[in-house]
TIBA-327038 format. One record per residue (C-alpha): residue number from 1; x, y, z; residue in three letters. Coordinates in nm, 3 decimals. Last residue first. Layout:
<atoms>
<atom><pos>NUM</pos><x>X</x><y>Y</y><z>Z</z><code>ala</code></atom>
...
</atoms>
This chain:
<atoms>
<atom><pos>139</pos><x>2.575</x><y>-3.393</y><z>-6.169</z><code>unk</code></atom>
<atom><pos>138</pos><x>2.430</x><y>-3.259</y><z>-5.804</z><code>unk</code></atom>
<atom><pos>137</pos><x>2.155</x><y>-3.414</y><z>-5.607</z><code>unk</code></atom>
<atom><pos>136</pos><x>1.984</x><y>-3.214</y><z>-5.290</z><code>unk</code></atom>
<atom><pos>135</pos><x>1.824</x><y>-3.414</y><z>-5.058</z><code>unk</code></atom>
<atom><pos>134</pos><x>1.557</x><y>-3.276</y><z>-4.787</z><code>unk</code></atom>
<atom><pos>133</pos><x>1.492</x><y>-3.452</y><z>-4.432</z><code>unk</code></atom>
<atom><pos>132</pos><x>1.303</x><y>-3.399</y><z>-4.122</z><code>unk</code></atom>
<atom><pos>131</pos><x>1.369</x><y>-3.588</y><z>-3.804</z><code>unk</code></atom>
<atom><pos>130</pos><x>1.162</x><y>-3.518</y><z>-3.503</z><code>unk</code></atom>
<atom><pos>129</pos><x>1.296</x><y>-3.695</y><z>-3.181</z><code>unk</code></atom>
<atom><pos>128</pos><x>1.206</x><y>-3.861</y><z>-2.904</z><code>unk</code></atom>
<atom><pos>127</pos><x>1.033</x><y>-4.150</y><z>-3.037</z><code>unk</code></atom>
<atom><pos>126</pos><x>1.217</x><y>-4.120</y><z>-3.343</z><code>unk</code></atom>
<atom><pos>125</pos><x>1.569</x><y>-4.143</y><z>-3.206</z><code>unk</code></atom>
<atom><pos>124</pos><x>1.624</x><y>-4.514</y><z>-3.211</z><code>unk</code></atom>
<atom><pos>123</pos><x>1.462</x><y>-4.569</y><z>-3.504</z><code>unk</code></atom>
<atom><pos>122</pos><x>1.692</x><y>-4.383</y><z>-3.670</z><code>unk</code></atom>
<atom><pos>121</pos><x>1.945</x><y>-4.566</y><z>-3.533</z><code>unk</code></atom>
<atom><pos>120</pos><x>1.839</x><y>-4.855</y><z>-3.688</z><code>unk</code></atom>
<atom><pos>119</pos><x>1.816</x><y>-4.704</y><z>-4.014</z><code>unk</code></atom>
<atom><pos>118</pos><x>1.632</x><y>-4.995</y><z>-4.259</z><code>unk</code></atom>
<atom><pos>117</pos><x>1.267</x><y>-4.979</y><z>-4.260</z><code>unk</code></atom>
<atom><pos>116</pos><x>1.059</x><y>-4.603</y><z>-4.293</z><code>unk</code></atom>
<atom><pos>115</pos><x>1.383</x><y>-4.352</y><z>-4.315</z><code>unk</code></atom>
<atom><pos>114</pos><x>1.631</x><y>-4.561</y><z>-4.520</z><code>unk</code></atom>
<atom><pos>113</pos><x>1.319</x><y>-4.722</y><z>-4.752</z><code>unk</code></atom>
<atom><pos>112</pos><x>1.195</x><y>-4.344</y><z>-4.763</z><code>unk</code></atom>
<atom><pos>111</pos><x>1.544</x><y>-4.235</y><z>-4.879</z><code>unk</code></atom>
<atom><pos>110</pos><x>1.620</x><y>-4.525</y><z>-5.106</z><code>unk</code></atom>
<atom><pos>109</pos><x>1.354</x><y>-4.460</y><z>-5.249</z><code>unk</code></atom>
<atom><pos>108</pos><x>1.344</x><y>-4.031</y><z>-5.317</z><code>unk</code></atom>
<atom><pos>107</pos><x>1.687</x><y>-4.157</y><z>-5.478</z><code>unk</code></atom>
<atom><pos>106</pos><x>1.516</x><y>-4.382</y><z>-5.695</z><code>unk</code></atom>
<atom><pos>105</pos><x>1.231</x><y>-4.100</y><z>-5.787</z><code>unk</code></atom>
<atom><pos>104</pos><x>1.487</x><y>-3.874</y><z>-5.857</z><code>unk</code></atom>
<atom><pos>103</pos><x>1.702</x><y>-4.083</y><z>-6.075</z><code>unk</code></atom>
<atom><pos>102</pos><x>2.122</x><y>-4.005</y><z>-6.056</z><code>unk</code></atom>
<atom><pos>101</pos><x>2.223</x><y>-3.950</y><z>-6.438</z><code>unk</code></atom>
<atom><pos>100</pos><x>2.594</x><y>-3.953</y><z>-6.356</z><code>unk</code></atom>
<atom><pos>99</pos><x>2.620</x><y>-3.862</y><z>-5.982</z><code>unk</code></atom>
<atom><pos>98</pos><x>2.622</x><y>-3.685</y><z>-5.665</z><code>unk</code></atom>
<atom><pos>97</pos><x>2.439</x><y>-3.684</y><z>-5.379</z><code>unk</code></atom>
<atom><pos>96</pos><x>2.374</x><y>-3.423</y><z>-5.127</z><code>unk</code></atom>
<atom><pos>95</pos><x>2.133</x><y>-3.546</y><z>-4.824</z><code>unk</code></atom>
<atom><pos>94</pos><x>2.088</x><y>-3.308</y><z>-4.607</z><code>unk</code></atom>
<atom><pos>93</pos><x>1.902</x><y>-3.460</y><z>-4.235</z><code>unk</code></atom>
<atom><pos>92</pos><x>1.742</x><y>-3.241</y><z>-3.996</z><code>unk</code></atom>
<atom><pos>91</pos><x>1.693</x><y>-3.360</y><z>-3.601</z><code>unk</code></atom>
<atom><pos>90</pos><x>1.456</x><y>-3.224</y><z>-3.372</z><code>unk</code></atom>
<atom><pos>89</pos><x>1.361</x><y>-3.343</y><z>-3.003</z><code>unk</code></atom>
<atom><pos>88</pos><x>1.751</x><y>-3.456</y><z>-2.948</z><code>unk</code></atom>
<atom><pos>87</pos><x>1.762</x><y>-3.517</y><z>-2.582</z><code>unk</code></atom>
<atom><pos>86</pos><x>1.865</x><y>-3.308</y><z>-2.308</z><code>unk</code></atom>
<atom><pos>85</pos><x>1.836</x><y>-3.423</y><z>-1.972</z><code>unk</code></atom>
<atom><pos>84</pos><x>1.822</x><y>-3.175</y><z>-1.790</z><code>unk</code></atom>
<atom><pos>83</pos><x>1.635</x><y>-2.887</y><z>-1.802</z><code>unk</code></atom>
<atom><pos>82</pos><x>1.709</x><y>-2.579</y><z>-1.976</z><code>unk</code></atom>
<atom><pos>81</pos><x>1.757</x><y>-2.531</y><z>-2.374</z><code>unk</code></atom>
<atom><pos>80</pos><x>1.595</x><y>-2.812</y><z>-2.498</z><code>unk</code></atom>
<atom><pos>79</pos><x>1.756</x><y>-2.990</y><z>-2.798</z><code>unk</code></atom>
<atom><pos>78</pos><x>1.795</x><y>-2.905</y><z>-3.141</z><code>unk</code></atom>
<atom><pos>77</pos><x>1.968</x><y>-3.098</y><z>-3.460</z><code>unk</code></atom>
<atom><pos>76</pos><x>2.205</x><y>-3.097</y><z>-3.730</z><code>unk</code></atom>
<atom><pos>75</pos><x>2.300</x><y>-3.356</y><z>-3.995</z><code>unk</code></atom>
<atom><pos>74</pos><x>2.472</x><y>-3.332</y><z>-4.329</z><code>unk</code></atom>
<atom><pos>73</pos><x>2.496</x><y>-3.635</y><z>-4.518</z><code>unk</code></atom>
<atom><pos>72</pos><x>2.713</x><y>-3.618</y><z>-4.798</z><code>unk</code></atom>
<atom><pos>71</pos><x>2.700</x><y>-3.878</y><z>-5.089</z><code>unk</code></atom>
<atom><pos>70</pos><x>2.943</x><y>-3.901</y><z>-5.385</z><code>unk</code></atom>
<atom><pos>69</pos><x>2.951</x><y>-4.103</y><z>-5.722</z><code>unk</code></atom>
<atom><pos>68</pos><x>2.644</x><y>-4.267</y><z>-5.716</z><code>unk</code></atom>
<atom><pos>67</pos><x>2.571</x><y>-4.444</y><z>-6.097</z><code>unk</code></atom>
<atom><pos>66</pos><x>2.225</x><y>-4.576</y><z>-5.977</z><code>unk</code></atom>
<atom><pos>65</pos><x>2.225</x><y>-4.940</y><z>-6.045</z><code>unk</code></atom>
<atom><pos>64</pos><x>1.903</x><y>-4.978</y><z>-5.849</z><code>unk</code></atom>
<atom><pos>63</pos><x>2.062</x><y>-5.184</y><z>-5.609</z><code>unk</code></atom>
<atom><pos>62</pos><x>2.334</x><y>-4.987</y><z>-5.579</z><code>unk</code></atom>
<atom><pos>61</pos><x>2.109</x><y>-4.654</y><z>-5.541</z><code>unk</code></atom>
<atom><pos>60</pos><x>1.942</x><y>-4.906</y><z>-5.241</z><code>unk</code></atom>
<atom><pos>59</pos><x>2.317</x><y>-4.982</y><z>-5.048</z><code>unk</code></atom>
<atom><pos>58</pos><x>2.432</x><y>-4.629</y><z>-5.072</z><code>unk</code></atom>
<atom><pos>57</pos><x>2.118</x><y>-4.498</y><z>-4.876</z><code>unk</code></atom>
<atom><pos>56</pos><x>2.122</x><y>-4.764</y><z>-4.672</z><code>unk</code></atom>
<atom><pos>55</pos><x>2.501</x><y>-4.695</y><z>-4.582</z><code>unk</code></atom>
<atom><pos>54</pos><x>2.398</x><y>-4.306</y><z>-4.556</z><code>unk</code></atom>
<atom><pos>53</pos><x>2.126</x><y>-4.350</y><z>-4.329</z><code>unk</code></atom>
<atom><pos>52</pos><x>2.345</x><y>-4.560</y><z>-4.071</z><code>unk</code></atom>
<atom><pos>51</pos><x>2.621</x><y>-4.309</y><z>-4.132</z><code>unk</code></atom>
<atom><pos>50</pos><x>2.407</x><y>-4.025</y><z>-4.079</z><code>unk</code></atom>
<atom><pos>49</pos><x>2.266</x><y>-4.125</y><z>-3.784</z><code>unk</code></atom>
<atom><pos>48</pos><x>2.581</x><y>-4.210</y><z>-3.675</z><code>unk</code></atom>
<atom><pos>47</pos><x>2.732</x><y>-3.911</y><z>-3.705</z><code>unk</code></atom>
<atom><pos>46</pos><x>2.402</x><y>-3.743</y><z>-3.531</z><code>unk</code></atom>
<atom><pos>45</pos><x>2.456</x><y>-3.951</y><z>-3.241</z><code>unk</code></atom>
<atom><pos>44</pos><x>2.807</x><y>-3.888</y><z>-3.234</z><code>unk</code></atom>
<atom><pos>43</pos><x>2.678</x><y>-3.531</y><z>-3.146</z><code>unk</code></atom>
<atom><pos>42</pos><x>2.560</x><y>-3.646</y><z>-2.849</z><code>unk</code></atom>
<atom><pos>41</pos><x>2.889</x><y>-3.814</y><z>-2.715</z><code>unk</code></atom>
<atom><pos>40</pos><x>3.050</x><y>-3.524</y><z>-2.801</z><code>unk</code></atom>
<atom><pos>39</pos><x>3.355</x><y>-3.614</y><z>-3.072</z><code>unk</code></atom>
<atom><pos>38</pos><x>3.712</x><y>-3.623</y><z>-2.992</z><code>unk</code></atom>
<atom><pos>37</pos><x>4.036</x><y>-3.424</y><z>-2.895</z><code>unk</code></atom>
<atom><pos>36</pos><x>3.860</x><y>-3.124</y><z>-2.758</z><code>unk</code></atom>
<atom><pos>35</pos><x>4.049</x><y>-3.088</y><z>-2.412</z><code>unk</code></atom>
<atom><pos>34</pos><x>3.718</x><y>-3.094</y><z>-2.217</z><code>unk</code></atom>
<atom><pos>33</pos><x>3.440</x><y>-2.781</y><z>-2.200</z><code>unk</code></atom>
<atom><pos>32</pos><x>3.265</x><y>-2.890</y><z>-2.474</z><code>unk</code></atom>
<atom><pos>31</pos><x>3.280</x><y>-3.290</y><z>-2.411</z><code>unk</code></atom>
<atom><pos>30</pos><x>3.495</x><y>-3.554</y><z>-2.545</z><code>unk</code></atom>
<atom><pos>29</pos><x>3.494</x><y>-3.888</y><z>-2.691</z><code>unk</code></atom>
<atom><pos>28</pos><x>3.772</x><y>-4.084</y><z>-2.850</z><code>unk</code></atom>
<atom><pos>27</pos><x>3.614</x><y>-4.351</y><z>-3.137</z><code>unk</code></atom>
<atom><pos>26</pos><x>3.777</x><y>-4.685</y><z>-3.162</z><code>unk</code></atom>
<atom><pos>25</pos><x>3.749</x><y>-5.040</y><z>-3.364</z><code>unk</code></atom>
<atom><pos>24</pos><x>3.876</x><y>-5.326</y><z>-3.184</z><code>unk</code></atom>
<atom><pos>23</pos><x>3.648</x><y>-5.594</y><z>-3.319</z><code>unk</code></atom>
<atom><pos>22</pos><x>3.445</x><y>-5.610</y><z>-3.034</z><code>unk</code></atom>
<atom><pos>21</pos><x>3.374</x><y>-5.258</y><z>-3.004</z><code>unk</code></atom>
<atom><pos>20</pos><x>3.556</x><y>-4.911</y><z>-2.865</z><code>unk</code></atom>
<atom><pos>19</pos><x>3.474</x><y>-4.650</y><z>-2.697</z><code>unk</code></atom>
<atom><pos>18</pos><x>3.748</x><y>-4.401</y><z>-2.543</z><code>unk</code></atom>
<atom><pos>17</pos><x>3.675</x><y>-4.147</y><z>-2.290</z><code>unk</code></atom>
<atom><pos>16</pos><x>3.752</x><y>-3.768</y><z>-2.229</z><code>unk</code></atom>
<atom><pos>15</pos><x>3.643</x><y>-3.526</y><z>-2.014</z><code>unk</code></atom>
<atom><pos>14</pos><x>3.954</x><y>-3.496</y><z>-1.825</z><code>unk</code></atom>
<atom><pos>13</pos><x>4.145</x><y>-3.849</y><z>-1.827</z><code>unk</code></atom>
<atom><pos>12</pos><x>4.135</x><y>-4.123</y><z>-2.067</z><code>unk</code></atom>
<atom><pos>11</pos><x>3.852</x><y>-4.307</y><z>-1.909</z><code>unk</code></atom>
<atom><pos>10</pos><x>3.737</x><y>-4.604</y><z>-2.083</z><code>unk</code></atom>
<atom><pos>9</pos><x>3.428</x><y>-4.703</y><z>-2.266</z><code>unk</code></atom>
<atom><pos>8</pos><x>3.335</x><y>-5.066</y><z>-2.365</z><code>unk</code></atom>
<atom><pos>7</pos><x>3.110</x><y>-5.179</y><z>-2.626</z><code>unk</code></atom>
<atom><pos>6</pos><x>2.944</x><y>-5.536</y><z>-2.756</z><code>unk</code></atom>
<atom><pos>5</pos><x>2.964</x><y>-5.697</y><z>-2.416</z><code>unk</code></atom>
<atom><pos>4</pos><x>2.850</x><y>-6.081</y><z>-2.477</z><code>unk</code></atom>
<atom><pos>3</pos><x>2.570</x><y>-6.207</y><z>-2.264</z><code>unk</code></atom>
<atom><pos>2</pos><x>2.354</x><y>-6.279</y><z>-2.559</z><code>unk</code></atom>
<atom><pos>1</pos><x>2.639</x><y>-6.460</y><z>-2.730</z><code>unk</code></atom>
</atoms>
């Protein structure tokens, strides 16, 4: 399985590509100045980001039979204004949950467990990247 492909991308025409995995799921990809019919490739770095912290995040309030209603992650981020390339070097992370009787000091875990051993991708983008986060719960 080692040598298996996990992703291919395919030209659509303009700016724009299609990824998609091995089990035939499919994101469209497009830049600034393209026809806007998808996501920028770095930006889908910050949706995953936040999906990857998210599904932790989800995974630990479970766990800890949190009664999690809603979740938002809000992401942004800065990169260098000249030069090329331009990687993420700061990324801030809003987490808004919402819930019955949601405990601070469980949510303030799942976080740190999210952010310290589980996001892949946010392992990815540390060593590049600062990423801050605040949370925000809501009844």
């Amino acid at each position: 399985m080692a040598d298996e492909w996990l992703a291919e991308v395919k030209w659509a025409g303009d700016n724009m590509f299609t990824g998609s995995d091995t089990s035939g799921h499919t994101v469209v990809y497009d830049s600034a100045d393209g026809v806007q019919k998808g996501i920028g490739p770095m930006r889908s770095l910050l949706t995953a980001l936040g999906a990857c912290a998210g599904m932790d995040i989800v995974a630990v309030l479970h766990k800890r039979k949190q009664n999690l209603t809603a979740l938002k992650v809000l992401v942004k981020g800065g990169r260098p204004e000249h030069g090329l390339p331009k990687p993420w070097t700061s990324i801030q992370i809003k987490y808004v949950l919402t819930g019955k009787d949601l405990q601070q000091k469980y949510v303030e875990e799942a976080i740190r467990d999210s952010t310290e051993k589980f996001c892949s991708v946010g392992a990815t983008l540390s060593p590049t990247a600062k990423i801050t986060h605040t949370y925000e719960i809501l009844a």
